[in-house]
N, C-alpha and C positions, 0 to 999 in steps of 0.2 A: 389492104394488108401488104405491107413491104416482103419481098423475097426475103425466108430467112426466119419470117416468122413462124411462131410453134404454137398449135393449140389440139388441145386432147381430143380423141374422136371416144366414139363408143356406137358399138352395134349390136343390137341385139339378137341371140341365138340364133330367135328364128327368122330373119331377113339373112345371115351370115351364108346361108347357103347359094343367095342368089348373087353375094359379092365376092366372095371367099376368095376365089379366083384370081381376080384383078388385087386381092389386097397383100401384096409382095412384100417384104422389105428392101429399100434401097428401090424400089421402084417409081416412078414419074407417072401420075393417075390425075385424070380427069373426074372430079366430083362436084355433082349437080342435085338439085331439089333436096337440098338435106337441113336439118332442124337444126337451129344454134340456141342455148340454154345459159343459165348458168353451173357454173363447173363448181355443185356442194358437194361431189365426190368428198371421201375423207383418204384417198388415192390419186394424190397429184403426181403426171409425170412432166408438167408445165406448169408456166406461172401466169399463163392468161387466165384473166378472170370467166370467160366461158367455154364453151364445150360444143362440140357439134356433136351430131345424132344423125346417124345413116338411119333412115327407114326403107319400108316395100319400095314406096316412089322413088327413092333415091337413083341416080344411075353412076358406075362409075366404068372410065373408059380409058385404058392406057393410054399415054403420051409417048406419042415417039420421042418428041426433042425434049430432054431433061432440062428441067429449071430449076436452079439452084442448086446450094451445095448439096454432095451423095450425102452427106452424115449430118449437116446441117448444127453445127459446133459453134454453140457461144461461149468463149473459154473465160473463166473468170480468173479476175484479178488475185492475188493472193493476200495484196495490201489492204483491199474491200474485204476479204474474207475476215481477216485476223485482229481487223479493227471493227466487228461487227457492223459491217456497212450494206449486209443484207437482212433482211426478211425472214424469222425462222421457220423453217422446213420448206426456204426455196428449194427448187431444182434447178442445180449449179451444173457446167460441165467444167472438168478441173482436169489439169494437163502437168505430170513434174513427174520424176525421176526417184525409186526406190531408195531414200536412202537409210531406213532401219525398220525392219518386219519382226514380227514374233511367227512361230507359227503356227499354223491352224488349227482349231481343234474344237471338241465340242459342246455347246453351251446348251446349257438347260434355261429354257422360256419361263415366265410364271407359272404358263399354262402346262408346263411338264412337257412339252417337247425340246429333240434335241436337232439346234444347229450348228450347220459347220460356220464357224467366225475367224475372220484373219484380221488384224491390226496390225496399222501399218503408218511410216511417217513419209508423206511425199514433201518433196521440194520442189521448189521452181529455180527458172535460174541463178535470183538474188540470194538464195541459199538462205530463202524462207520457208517456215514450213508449217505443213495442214494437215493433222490428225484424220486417219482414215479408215473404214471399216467397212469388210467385204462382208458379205454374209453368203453361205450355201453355193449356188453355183459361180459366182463371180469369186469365193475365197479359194474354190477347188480348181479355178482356172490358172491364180495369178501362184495357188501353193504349187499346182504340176511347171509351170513356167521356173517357180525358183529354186526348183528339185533338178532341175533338166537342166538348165542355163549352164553356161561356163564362166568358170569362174574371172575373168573379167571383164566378162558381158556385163551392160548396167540395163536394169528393168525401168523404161521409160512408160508410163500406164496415160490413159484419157479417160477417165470414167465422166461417162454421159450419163446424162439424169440424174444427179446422186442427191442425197438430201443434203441438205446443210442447217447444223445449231451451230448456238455459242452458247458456251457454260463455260462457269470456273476463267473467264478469262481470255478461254481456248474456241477456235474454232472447229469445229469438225463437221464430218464427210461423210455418208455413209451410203450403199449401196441400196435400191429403191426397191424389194421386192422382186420383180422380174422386169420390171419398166427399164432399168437400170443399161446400160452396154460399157465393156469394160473392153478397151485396146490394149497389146502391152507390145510393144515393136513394132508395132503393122507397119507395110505399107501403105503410109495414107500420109498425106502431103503435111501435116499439121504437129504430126511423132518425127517423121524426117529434117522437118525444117527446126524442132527443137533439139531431135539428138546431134545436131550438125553444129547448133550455136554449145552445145551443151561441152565436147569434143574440144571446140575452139575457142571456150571460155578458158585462157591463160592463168586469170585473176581466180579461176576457181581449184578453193584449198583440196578438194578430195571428191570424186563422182562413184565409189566405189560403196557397196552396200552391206549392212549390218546385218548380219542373224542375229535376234534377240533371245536368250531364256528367258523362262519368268520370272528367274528372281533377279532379274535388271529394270521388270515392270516400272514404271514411273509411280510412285508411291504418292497417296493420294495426302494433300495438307494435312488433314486428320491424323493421320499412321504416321505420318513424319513425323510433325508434333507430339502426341503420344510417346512415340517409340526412342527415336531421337535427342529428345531433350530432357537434360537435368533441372529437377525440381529444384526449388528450395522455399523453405517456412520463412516467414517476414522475421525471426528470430536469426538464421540465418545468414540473412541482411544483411541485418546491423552488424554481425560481424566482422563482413568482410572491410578490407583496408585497400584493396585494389578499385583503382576502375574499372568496371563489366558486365555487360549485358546477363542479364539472370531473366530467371523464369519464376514468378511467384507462385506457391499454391496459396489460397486461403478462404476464407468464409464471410460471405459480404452479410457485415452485418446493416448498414444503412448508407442511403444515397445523398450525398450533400444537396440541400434545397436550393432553388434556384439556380443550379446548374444541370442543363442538357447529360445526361448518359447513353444514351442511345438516339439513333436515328433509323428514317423508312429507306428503305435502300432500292433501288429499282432490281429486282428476279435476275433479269435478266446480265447487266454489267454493271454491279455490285453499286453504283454512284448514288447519292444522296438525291432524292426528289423533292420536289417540291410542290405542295399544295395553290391551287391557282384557281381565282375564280373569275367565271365568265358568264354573259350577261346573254341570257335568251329571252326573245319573246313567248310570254305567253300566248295568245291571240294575235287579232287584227288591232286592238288597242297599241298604246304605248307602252303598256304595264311590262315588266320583265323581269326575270326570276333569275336570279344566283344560281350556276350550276357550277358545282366544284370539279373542279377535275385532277387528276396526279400527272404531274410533266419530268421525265428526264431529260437531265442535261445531254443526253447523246439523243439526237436528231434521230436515228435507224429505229430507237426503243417506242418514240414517238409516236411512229406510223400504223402503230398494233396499240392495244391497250396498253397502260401497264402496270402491273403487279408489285408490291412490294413486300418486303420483309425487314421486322426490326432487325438492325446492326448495334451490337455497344461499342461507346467510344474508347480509344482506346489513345490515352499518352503514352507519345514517344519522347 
């Protein structure tokens, strides 16, 4: 295992009392005789495929000399992110600069509890950006930071362990449970070397930070559509005498034969898939059986199953 590398431990209650001690944060520990698994947790704070397991036999023994980094920070790309070039519900660490927040407040669960939630848009230095969401103690940390701050401080965050999807297009970020570690100024050599380039980025338009209400929320395709736009009947139409983009309503009464109207769309980044077959053996014979499979054109949607959904076509 390369220094640097990360994989989830787990202990159980009752052995915890004979290690509890040794098991510090930001500490350098000595661990021996211990069980490695795999990692079907449905609670990843890692993306190794397995787990280790302290038991009784286990020993664990402080290290005077520290190996590796104290925080141990693999910061992702934000160009991998936004072009779905991860894995959904990796754990990413992400590194960029506050530049528009709503603020906190409290969300009700399905289950009928209530959390504290902060949404927030960070950037990095290309003045790209990653949709982000704190939940409970991590939104109460970064809300008391942007209540105290002065006004032109800028909130540079590191959130370690954070989940990452893509939907809609969008990538987002989101805080892990308690697994999670949220930085916002520290000194720690990784916040310092970015608010220094961040400072001395000339070519950058604005490093200063948004308070959002909610009626600035980003309005979802649906509600835009809906709300936004003007109808018009195919009668209408015909009448107009200009060139212009219009919105038709109307009542499908039949679909032209022999022509395609819809396609399988890949769940995940909306792209047309395609059906593919491949040739497995049955047996030790030659014989071999046709196994169909769904392939998207983006490479990342690949590496998991994947899902679709009819799309209709739609002339422009």
């Amino acid at each position: 295992m390369f220094i640097g590398s990360k994989i989830q431990a787990t202990i159980n209650g009752t052995y915890l009392i004979k290690h509890e001690k040794f098991l510090v944060e930001k500490s350098c520990v000595f661990i021996q005789r211990f069980d490695i698994g795999d990692n079907m947790s449905a609670y990843h704070v890692t993306n190794h495929p397995h787990r280790l397991f302290l038991t009784f036999d286990s020993t664990v023994t402080k290290c005077n000399e520290e190996v590796g980094s104290l925080y141990g920070l693999t910061l992702a790309d934000f160009d991998v992110l936004r072009n779905n070039g991860v894995l959904p519900d990796s754990v990413i660490d992400l590194i960029g600069y506050v530049y528009t927040y709503f603020d906190m407040y409290d969300y009700k669960t399905q289950a009928g509890k209530i959390k504290k939630k902060m949404n927030l848009q960070v950037r990095d230095l290309e003045s790209r950006s990653i949709f982000v969401t704190l939940w409970e103690s991590y939104a109460e940390q970064l809300n008391t930071f942007m209540v105290n701050k002065r006004e032109d401080d800028t909130a540079v965050i590191i959130l370690q362990f954070g989940k990452y999807t893509f939907s809609g297009g969008r990538a987002y970020v989101s805080s892990c449970f308690q697994g999670s570690n949220l930085f916002i100024n520290d000194n720690i050599e990784e916040l310092i070397s970015f608010r220094s380039s961040l400072t001395g980025n000339e070519g950058h338009q604005s490093i200063s930070t948004r308070r959002l209400v909610s009626s600035e929320l980003p309005c979802s395709l649906e509600n835009d559509f809906l709300t936004n736009s003007v109808f018009n009947t195919i009668a209408d139409v015909n009448k107009k005498a200009e060139v212009k983009s219009v919105v038709v309503t109307g009542t499908i009464i039949s679909f032209m034969p022999g022509v395609d109207w819809y396609y399988n769309a890949c769940k995940t980044c909306n792209k047309k898939v395609k059906t593919v077959y491949v040739s497995d053996p049955v047996d030790a014979s030659d014989k071999v059986e046709p196994k169909q499979m769904i392939k998207c054109p983006n490479d990342a949607c690949n590496k998991r199953s994947v899902s679709t959904i009819p799309r209709l076509y739609v002339d422009s």
